[in-house]
N, C-alpha and C positions, 0 to 999 in steps of 0.2 A: 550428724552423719559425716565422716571422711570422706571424701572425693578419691579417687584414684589416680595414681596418675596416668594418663595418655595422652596418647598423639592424636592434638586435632588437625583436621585440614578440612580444606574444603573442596577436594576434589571427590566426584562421584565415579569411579569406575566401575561395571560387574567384570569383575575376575571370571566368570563363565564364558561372557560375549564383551571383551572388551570391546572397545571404540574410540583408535585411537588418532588424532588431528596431525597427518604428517607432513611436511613442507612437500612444496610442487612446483616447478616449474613448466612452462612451454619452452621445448628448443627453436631457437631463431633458423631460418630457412640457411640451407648453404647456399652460401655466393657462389655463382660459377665461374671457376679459374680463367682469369685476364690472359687472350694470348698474345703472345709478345713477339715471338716467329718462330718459324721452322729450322733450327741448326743444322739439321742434317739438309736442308734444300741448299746445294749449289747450281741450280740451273741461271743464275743469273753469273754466272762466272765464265768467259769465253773457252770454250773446247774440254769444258765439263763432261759433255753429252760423248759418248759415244756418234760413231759413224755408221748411216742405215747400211745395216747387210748389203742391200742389191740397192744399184743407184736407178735403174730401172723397175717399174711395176712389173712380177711375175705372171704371165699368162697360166692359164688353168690348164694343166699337165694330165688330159686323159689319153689312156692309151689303148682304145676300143679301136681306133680305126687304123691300129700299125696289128699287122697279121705277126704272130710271137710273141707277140707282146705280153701275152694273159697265161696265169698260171697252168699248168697242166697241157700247154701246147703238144702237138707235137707236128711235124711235117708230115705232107700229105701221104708219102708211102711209106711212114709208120703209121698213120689212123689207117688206113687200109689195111694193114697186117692186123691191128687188133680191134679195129672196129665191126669186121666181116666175122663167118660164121667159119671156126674152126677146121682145118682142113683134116679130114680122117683117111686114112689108110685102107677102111676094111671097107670089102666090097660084099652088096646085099645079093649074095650066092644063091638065095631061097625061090627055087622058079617053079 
């Protein structure tokens, strides 16, 4: 009986559900970046800094206790003219 020729091997795959051995690593953690300094910091450099606005501490600016002060003022004989009850002309004739 002749033999045929073929190819032998000895790997088992199913062609339907292969199964195949792929290479793998773990990736290594990142290092966290060494700092080395701040470029843009020149506070250690004389007259870097700005100058404080007020060389003095600001006191707190209300102005409840100055009379005009508050929106919608007006002096005392104009809130009279429009705060009172409209003055009418016509007189109740019906006796």
């Amino acid at each position: 009986v002749p033999t045929p020729y073929t190819f032998v091997t000895k790997r088992e795959v199913d062609p339907l559900v292969p199964k195949y051995k792929l290479p793998s690593y773990e990736s290594a953690p990142d290092a966290p970046p060494k700092f080395v300094r701040d470029s843009y910091s020149v506070d250690d450099i004389a007259g870097t800094k700005p100058k404080p606005l007020f060389r003095f501490a600001q006191r707190n600016s209300t102005t409840n206790d100055i009379e005009g002060a508050q929106p919608g003022w007006r002096p005392r004989h104009q809130r009279v003219r429009h705060e009172s009850n409209p003055i009418t002309h016509q007189f109740n004739v019906r006796d």
